[in-house]
N, CA, C and O atoms as a printed pandas DataFrame, in Angstrom:
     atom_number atom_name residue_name chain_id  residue_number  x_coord  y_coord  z_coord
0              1         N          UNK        A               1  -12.393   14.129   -6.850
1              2        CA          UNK        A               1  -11.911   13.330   -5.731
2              3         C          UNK        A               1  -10.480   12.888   -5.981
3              4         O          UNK        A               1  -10.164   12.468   -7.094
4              5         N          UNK        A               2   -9.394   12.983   -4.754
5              6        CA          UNK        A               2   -8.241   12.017   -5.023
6              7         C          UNK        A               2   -8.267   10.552   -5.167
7              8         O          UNK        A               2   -8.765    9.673   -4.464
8              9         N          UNK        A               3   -7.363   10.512   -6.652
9             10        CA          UNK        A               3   -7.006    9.195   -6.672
10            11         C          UNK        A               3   -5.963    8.564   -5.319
11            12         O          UNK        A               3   -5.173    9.098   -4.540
12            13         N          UNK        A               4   -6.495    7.030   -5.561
13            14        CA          UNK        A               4   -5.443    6.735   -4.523
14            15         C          UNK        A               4   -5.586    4.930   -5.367
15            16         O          UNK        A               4   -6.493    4.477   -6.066
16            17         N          UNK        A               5   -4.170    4.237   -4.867
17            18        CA          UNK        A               5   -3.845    2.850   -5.643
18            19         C          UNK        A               5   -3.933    1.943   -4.584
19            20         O          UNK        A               5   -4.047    2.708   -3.627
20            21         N          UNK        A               6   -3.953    0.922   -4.182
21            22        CA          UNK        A               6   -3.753    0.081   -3.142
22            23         C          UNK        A               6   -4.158   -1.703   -4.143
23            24         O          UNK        A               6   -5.061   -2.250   -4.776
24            25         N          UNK        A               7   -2.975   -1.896   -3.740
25            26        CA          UNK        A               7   -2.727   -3.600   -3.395
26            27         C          UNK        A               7   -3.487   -4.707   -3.030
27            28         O          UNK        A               7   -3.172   -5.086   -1.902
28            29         N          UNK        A               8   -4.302   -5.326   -3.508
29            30        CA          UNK        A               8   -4.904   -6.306   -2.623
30            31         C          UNK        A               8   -4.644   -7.725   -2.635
31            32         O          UNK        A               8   -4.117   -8.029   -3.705
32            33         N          UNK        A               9   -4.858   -9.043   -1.612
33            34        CA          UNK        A               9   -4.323  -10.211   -2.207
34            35         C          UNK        A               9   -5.389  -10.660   -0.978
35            36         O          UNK        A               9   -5.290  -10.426    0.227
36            37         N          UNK        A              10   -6.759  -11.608   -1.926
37            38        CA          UNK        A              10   -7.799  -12.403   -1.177
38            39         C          UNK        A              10   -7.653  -13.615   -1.203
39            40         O          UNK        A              10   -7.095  -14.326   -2.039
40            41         N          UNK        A              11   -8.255  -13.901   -0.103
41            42        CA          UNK        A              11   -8.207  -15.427    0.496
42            43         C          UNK        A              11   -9.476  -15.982    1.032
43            44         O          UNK        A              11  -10.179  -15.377    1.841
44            45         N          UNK        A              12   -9.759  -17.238    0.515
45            46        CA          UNK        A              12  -10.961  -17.702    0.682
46            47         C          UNK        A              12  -10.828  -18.696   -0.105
47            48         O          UNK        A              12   -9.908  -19.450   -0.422
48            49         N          UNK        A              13  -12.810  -18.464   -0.586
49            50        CA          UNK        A              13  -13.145  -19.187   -2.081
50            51         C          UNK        A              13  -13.293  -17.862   -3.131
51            52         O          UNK        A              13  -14.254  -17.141   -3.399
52            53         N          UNK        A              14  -11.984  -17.881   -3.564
53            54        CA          UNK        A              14  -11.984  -16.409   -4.686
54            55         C          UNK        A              14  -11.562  -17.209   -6.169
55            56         O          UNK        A              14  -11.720  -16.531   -7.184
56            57         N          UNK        A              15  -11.156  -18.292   -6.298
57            58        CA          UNK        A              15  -11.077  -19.190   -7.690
58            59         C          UNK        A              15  -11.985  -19.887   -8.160
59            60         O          UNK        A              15  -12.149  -21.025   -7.720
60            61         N          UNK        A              16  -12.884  -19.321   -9.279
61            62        CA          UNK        A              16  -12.965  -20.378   -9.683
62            63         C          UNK        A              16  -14.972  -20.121   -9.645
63            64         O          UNK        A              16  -15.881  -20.826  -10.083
64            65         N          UNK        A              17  -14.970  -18.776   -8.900
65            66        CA          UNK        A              17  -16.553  -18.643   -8.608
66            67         C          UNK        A              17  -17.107  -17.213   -8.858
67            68         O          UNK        A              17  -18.010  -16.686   -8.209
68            69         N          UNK        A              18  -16.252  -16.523  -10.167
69            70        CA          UNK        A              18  -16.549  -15.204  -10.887
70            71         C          UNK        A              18  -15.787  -14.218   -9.959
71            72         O          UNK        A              18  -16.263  -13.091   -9.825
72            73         N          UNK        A              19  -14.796  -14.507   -9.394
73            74        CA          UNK        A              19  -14.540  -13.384   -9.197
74            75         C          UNK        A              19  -13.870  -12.160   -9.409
75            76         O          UNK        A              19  -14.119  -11.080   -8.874
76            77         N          UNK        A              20  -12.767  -12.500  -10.457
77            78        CA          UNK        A              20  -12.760  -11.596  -12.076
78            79         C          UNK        A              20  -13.169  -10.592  -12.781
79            80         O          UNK        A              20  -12.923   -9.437  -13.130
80            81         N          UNK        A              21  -14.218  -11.869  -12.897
81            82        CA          UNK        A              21  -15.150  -11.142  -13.787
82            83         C          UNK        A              21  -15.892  -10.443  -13.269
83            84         O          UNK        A              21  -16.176   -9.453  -13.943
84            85         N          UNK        A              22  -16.628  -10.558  -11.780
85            86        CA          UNK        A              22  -17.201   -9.186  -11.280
86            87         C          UNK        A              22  -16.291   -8.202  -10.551
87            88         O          UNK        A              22  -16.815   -7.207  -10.050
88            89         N          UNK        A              23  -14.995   -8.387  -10.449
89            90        CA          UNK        A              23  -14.135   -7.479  -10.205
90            91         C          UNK        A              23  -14.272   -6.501  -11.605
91            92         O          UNK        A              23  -14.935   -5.475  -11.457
92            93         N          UNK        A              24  -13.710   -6.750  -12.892
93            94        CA          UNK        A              24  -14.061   -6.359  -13.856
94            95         C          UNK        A              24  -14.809   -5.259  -14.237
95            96         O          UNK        A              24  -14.469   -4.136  -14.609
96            97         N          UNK        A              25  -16.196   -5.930  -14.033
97            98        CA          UNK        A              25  -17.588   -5.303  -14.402
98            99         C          UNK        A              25  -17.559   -3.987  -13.631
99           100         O          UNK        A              25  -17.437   -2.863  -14.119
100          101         N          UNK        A              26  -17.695   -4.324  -12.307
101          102        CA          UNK        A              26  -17.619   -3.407  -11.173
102          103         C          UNK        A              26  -16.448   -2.220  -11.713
103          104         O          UNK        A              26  -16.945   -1.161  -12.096
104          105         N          UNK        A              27  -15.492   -2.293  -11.746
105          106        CA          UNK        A              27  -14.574   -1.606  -11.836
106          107         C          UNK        A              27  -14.332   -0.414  -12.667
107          108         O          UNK        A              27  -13.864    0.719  -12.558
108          109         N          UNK        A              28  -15.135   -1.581  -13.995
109          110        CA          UNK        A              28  -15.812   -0.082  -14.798
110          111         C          UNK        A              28  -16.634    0.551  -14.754
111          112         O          UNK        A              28  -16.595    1.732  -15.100
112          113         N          UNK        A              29  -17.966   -0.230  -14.172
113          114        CA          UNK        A              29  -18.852    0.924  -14.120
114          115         C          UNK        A              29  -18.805    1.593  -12.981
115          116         O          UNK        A              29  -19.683    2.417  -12.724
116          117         N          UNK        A              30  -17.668    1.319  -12.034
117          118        CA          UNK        A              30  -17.351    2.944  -11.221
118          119         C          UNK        A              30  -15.402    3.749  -11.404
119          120         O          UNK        A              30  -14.669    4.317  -10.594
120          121         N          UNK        A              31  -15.221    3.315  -13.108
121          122        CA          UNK        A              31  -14.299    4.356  -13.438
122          123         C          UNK        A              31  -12.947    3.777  -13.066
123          124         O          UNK        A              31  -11.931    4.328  -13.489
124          125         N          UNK        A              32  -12.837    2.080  -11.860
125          126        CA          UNK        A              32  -11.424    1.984  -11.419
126          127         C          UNK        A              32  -10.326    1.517  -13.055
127          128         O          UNK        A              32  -10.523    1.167  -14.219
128          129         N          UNK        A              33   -9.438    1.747  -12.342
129          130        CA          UNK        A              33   -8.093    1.495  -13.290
130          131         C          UNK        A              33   -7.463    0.270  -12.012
131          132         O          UNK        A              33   -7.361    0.290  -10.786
132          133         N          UNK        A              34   -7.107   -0.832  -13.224
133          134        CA          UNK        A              34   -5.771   -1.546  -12.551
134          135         C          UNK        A              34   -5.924   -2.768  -13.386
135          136         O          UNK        A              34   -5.985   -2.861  -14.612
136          137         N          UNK        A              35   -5.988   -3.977  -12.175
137          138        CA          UNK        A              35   -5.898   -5.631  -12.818
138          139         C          UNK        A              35   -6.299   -6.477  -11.278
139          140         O          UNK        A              35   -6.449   -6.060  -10.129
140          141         N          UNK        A              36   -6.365   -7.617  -11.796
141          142        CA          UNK        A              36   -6.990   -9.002  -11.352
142          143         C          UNK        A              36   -6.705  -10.156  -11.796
143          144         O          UNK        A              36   -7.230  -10.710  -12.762
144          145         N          UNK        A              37   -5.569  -10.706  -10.870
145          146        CA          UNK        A              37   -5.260  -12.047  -11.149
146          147         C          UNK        A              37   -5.257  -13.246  -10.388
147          148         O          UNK        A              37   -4.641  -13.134   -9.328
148          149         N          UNK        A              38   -5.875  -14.620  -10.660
149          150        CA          UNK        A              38   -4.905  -15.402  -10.141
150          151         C          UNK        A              38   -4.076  -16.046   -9.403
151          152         O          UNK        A              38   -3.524  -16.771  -10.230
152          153         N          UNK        A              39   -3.622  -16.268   -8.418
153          154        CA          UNK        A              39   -2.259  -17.170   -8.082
154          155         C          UNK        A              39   -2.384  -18.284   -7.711
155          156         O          UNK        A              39   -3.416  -18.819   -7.306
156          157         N          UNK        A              40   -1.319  -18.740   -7.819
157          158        CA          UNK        A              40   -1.043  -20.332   -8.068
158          159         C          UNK        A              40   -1.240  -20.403   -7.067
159          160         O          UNK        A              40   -1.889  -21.447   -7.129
160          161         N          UNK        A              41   -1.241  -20.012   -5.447
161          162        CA          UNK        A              41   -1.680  -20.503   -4.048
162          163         C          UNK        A              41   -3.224  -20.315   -3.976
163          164         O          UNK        A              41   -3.625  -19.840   -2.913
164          165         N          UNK        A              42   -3.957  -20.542   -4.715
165          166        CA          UNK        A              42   -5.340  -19.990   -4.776
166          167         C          UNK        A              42   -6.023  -18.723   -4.061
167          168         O          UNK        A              42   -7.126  -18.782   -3.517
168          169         N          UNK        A              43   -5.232  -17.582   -4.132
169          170        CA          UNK        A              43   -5.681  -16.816   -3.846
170          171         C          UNK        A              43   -5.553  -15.759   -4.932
171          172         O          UNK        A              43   -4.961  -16.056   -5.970
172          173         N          UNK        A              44   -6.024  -14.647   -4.778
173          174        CA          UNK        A              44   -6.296  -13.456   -6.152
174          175         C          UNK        A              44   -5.478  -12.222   -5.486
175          176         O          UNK        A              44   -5.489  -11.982   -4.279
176          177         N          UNK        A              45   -4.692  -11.402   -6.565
177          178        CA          UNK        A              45   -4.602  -10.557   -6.497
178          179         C          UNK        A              45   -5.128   -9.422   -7.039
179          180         O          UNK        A              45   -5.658   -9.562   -8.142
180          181         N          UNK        A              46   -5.119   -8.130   -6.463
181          182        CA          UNK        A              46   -5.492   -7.045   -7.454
182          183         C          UNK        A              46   -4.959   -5.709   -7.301
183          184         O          UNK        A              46   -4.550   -5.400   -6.182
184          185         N          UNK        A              47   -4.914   -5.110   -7.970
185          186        CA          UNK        A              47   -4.927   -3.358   -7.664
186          187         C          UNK        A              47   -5.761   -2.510   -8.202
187          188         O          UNK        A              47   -6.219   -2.571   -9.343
188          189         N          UNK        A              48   -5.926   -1.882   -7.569
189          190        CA          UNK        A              48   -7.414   -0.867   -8.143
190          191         C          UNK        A              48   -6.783    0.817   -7.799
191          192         O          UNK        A              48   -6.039    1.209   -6.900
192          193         N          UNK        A              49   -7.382    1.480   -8.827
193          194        CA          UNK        A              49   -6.634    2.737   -8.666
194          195         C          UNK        A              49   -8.196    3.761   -9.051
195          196         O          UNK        A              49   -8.940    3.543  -10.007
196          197         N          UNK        A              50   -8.366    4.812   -8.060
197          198        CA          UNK        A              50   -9.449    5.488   -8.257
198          199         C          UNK        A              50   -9.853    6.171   -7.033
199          200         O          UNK        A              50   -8.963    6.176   -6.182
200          201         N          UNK        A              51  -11.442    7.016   -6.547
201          202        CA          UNK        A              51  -11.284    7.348   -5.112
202          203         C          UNK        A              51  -11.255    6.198   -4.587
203          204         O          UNK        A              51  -11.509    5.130   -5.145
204          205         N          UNK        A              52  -10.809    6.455   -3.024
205          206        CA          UNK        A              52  -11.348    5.691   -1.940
206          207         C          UNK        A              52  -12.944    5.093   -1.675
207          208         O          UNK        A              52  -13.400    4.129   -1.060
208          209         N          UNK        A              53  -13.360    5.887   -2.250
209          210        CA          UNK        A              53  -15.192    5.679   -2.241
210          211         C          UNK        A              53  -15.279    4.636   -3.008
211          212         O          UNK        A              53  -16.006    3.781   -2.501
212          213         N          UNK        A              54  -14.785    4.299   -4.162
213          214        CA          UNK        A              54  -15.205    4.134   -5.426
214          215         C          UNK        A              54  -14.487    2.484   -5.232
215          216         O          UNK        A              54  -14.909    1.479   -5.802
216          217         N          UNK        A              55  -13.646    2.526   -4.550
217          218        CA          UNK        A              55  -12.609    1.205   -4.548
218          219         C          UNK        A              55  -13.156    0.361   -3.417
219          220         O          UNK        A              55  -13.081   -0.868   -3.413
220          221         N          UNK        A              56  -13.858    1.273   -2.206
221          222        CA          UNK        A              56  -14.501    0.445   -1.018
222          223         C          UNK        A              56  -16.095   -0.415   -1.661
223          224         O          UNK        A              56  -16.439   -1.570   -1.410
224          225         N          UNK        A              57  -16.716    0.458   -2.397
225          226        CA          UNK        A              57  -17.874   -0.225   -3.572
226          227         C          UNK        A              57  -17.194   -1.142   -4.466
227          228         O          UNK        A              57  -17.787   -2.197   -4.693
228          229         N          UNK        A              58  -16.179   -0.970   -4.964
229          230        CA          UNK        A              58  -15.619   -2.349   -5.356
230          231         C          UNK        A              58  -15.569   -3.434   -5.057
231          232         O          UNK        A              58  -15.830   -4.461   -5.685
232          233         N          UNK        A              59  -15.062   -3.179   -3.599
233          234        CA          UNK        A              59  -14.724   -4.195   -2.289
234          235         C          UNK        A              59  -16.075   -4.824   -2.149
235          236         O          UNK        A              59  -16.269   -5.982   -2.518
236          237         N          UNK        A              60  -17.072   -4.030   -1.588
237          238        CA          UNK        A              60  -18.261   -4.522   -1.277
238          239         C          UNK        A              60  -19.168   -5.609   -2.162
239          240         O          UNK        A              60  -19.607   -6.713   -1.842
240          241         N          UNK        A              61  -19.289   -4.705   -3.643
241          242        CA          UNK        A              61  -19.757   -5.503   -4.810
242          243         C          UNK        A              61  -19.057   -6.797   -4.646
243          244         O          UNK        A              61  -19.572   -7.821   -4.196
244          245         N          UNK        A              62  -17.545   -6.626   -5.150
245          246        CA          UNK        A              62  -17.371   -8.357   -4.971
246          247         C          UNK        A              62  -17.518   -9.392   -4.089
247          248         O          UNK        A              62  -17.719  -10.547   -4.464
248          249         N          UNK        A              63  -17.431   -9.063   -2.949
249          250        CA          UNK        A              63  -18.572   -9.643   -1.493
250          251         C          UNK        A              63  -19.728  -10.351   -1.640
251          252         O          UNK        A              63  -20.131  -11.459   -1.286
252          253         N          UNK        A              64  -20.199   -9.329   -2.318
253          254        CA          UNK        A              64  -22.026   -9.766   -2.782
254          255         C          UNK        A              64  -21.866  -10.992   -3.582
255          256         O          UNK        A              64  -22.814  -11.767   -3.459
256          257         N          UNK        A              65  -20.606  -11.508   -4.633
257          258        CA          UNK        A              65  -20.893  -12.506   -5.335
258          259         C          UNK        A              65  -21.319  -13.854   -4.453
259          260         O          UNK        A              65  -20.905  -14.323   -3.393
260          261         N          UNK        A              66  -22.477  -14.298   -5.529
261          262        CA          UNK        A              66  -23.103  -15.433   -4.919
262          263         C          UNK        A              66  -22.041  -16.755   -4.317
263          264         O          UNK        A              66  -22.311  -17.455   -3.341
264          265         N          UNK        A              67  -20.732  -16.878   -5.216
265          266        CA          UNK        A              67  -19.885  -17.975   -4.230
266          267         C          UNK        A              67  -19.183  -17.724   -4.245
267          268         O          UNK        A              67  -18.242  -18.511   -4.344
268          269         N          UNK        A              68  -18.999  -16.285   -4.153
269          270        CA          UNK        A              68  -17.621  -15.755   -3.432
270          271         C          UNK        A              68  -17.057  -15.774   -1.807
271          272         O          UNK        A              68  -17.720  -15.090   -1.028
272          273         N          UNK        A              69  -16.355  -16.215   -1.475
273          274        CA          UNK        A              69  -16.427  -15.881    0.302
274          275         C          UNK        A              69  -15.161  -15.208    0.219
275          276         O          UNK        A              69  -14.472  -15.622   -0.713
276          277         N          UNK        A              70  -14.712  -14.413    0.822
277          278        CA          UNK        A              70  -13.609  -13.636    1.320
278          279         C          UNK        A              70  -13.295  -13.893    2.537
279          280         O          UNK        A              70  -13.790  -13.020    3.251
280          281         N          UNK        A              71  -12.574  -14.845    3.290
281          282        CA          UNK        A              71  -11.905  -15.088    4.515
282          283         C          UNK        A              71  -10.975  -14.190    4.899
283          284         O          UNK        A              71  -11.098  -13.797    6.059
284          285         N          UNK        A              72  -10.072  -13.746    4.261
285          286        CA          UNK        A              72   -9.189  -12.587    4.778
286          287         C          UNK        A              72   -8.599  -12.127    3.332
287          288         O          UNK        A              72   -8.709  -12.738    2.270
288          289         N          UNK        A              73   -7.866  -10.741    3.601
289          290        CA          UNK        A              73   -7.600   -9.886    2.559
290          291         C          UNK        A              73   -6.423   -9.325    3.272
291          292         O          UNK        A              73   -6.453   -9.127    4.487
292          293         N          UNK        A              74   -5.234   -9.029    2.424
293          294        CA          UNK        A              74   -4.605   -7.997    2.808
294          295         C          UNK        A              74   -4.633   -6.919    2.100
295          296         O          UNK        A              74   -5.048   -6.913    0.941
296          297         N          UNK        A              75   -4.057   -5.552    2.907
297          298        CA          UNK        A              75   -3.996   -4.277    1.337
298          299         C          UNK        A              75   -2.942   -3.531    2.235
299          300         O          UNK        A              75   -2.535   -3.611    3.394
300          301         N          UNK        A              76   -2.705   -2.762    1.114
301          302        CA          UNK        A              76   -1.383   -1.760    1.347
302          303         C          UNK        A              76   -1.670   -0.623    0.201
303          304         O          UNK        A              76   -2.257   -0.909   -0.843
304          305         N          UNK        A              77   -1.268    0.494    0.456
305          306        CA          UNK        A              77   -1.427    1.657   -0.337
306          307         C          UNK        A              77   -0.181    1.764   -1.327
307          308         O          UNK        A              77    0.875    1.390   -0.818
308          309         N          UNK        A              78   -0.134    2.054   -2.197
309          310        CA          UNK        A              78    0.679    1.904   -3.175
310          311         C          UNK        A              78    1.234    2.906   -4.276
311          312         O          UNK        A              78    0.223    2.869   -4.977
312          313         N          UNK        A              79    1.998    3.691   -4.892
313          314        CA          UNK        A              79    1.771    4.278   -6.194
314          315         C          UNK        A              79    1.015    4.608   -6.826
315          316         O          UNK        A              79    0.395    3.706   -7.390
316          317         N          UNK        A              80    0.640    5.889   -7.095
317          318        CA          UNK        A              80   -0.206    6.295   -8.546
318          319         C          UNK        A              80    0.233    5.789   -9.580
319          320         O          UNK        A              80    1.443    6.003   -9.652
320          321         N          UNK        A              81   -0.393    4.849  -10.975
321          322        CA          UNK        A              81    0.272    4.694  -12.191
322          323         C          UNK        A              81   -0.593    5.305  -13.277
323          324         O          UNK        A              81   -1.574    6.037  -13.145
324          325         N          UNK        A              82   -0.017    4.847  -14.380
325          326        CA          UNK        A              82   -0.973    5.668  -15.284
326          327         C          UNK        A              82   -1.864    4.810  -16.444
327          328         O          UNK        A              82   -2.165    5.097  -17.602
328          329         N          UNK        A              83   -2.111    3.782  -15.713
329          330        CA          UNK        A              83   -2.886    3.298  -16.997
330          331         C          UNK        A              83   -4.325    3.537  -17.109
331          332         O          UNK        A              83   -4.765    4.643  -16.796
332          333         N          UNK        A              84   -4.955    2.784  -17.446
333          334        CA          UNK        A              84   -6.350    4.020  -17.999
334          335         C          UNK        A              84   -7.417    2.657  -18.013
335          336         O          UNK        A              84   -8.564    3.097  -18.088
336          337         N          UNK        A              85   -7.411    1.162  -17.965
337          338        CA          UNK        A              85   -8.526    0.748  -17.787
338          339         C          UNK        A              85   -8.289   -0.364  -16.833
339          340         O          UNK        A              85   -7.169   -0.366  -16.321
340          341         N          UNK        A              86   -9.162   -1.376  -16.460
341          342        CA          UNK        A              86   -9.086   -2.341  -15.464
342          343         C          UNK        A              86   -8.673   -3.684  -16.495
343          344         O          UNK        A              86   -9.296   -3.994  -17.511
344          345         N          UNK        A              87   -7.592   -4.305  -16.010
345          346        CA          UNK        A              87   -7.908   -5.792  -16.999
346          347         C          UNK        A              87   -7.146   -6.685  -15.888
347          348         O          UNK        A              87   -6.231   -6.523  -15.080
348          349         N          UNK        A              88   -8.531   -8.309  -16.524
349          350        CA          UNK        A              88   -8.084   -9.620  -15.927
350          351         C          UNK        A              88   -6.832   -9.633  -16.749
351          352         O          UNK        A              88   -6.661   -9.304  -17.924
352          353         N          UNK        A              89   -5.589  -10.315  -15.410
353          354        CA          UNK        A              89   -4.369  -10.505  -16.374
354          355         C          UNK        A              89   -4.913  -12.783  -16.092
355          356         O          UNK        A              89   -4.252  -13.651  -16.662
């Protein structure tokens, strides 16, 4: 399958209620590459690099977290890079 990278930056309740860490989890056990952080406006960023399939199950999984809410999200498609695993920055 083609890789593809895209941008994300969530808004809600995304601090503070695992959402990291099941970004994380998820990420490896379907192969994504990138990161997950943070920001000081309480919202998270991320990038995930892998199929399209594989990054929309990402999406979904972290949804499912029990106090996670996702109010809005933006994304944008982005660069191929080359790093090789997922990490919380």
């Amino acid at each position: 399958m083609a890789k593809i990278r895209k941008h994300f930056i969530f808004y809600g309740w995304v601090q503070g209620v695992g959402f990291r860490y099941r970004a994380y989890h998820t990420a490896m056990m379907y192969g994504i590459t990138g990161w997950v952080k943070n920001l000081s406006d309480g919202s998270v960023e991320m990038e995930a690099q892998g199929s399209e399939e594989d990054i929309d199950k990402l999406i979904l999984s972290i949804e499912k977290g029990s106090y996670i809410r996702i109010e809005n999200f933006s994304v944008k498609d982005i660069p191929i890079e080359n790093d090789r695993t997922f990490e919380v920055r």
